[in-house]
N, C-alpha and C positions, 0 to 999 in steps of 0.2 A: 452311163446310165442316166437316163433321164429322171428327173425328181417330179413326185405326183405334183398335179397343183394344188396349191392352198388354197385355203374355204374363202369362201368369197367375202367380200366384204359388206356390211350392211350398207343399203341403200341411204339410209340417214343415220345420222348417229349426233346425238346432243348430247352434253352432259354440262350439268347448269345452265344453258342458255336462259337468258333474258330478252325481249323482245319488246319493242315498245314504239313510242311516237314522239320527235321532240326533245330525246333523250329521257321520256319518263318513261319508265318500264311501268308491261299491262301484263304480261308475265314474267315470271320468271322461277331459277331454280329448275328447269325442266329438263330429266334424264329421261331420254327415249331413243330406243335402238328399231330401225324399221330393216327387215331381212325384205329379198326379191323376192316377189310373187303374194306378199304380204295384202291381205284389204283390209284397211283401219278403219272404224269410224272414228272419229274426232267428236265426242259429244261433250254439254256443256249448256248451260243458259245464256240469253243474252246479255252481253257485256263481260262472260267470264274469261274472257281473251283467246277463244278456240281460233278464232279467225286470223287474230294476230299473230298469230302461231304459227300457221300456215303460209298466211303474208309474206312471216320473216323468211319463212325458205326461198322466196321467189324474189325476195328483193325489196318486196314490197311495203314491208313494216323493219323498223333498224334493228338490227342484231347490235346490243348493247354490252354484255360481257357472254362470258363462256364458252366453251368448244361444241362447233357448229361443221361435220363435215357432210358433204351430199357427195352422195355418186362417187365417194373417193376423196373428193378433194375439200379442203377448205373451205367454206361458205364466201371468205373474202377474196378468196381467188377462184373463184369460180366464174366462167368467161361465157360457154356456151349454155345459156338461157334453156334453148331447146330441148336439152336434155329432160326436160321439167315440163309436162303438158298443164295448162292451169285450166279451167272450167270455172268461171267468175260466177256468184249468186246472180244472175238477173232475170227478172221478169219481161221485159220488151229486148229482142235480141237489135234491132234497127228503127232508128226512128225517123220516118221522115226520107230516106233515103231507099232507091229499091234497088234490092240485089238480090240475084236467085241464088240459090242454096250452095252452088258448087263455088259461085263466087265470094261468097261467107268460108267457107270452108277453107278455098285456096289461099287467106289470106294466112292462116298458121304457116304456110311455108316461106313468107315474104323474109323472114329472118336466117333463113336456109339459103339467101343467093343474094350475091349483089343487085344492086337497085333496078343498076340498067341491066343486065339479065331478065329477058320475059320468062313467061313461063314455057316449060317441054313437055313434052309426052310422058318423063316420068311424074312430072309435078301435077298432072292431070290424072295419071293411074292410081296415084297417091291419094289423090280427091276422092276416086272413086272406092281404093281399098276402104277408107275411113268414112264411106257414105254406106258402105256395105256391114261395117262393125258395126253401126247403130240402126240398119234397116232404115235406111231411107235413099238407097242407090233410086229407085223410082219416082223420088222426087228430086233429083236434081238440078231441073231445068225450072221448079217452080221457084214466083217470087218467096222468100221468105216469109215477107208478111202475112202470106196466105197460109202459114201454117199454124196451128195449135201452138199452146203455148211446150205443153212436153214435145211438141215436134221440134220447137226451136233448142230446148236444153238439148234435145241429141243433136243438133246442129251445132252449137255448140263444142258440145263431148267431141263428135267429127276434127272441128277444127283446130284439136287440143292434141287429136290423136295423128292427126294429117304428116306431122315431122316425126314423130314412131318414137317418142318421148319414152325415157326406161323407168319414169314414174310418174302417176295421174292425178296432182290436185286438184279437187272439188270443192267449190263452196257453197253448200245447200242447195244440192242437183235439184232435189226432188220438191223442193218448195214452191208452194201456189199452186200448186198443177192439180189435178182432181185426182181420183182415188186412182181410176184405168190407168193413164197416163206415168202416174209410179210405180202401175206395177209393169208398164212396158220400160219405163226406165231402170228398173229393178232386174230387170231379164236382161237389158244392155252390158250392167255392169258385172251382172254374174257371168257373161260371156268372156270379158272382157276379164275379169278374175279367174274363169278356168282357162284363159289362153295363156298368163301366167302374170299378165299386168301386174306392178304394183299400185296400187290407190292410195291415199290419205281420203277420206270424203269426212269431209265437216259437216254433221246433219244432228238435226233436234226432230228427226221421224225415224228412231230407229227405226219401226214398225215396217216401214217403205221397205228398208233393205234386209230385213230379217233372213239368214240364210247364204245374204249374199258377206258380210264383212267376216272375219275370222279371228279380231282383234277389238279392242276399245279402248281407247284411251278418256279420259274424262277430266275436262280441265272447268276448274271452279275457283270463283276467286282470286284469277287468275297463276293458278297451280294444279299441277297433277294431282288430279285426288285417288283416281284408278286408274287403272293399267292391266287388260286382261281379258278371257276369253268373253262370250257373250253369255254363256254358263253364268261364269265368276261375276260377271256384271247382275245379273237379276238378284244373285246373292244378296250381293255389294248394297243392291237398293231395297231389301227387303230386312237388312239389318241397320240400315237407317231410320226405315220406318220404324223398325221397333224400337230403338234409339229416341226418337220423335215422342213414340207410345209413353215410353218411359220418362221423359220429360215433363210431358202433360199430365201424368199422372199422380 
């Protein structure tokens, strides 16, 4: 008789982590369990180490003590990168350099093949499933520079999403862009949340994502200060203010 399977396991799982630069820790003390299919915002003010946070899952900021597993495995023995789509904060996606969209795009997969390996036919339907998740399969062939600046974050997202990553970090998708443009980006990621994605997204506009995240974490001072629905979040800051109220008075 076969035995059911067991429940899956959380996509991230920390308890105590510390993260930092240098060896000086910018957070730490941080228990956070993320399940698949999960959309988190990561919010927080600047300098409160959300970013660092997020960093540290990718490699990119040092994991300095505590238990840190992704996807299963260990944070320190963690080998394939890809598993982990990143979406970096930026404002100019190419500077100076001209490349059309598909070729932005295809470069997510340059870590999926050896060097000398060109690219194939899948690596090109690949370009295209992940130019069709953000609506822009019909700009393909344009240079990127010709595109808006929310045209570039879904190019971006595209090129984050290209190797089929089983989770999506963002770092302030919706930033700079005008009002329209976050809400086509906002409809990106709600797709991409009802397809079962898991997200982290580090944003200081909830407001962008309203509807689309189902979780918040809230790091300040470089600590979790909440953890919880987006309900439980307006609470959270409505019992501050009157906290404040009470202060001043």
């Amino acid at each position: 008789m076969t035995a059911p399977p067991g429940p899956t396991p959380p996509v991230l799982l920390l308890r105590g982590a510390a993260f930092g630069y240098r060896g000086r820790p910018v957070v730490t003390d941080v228990d956070l369990t993320v399940l698949a299919g999960e959309v988190i915002a990561v919010l927080g003010p600047n300098g409160s180490g959300k970013s660092t946070l997020v960093k540290g899952l990718l490699g990119l900021s040092q994991h300095l003590s505590g238990d840190v597993t992704v996807l299963g495995t260990p944070l320190a023995r963690m080998r394939d990168r890809t598993r982990i789509g990143y979406v970096p904060q930026r404002h100019t996606l190419v500077g100076g350099v001209r490349a059309t969209v598909s070729e932005v795009v295809s470069t997510g997969l340059l870590a999926t093949r050896p060097w000398w390996r060109r690219a194939g036919r899948g690596d090109r339907e690949a370009v295209q499933v992940a130019l069709e998740a953000v609506g822009l399969a019909d700009r393909s062939r344009f240079d990127v520079d010709t595109l808006s600046g929310g045209q570039q974050r879904r190019v971006l997202i595209a090129r984050a999403l290209v190797a089929r990553p089983e989770v999506l970090v963002m770092d302030e998708p919706t930033a700079g862009v005008d009002r329209a443009s976050q809400g086509v980006l906002a409809g990106v990621l709600q797709r991409l949340g009802e397809q079962g994605t898991t997200m982290l997204v580090v944003t200081h506009e909830l407001t962008a994502l309203r509807g689309v995240v189902d979780r918040i974490v809230e790091v300040d001072t470089g600590h979790l200060t909440f953890d919880g629905t987006p309900e439980g979040y307006a609470e959270h800051q409505l019992e501050l203010a009157r906290a404040a109220r009470r202060v001043a008075s």
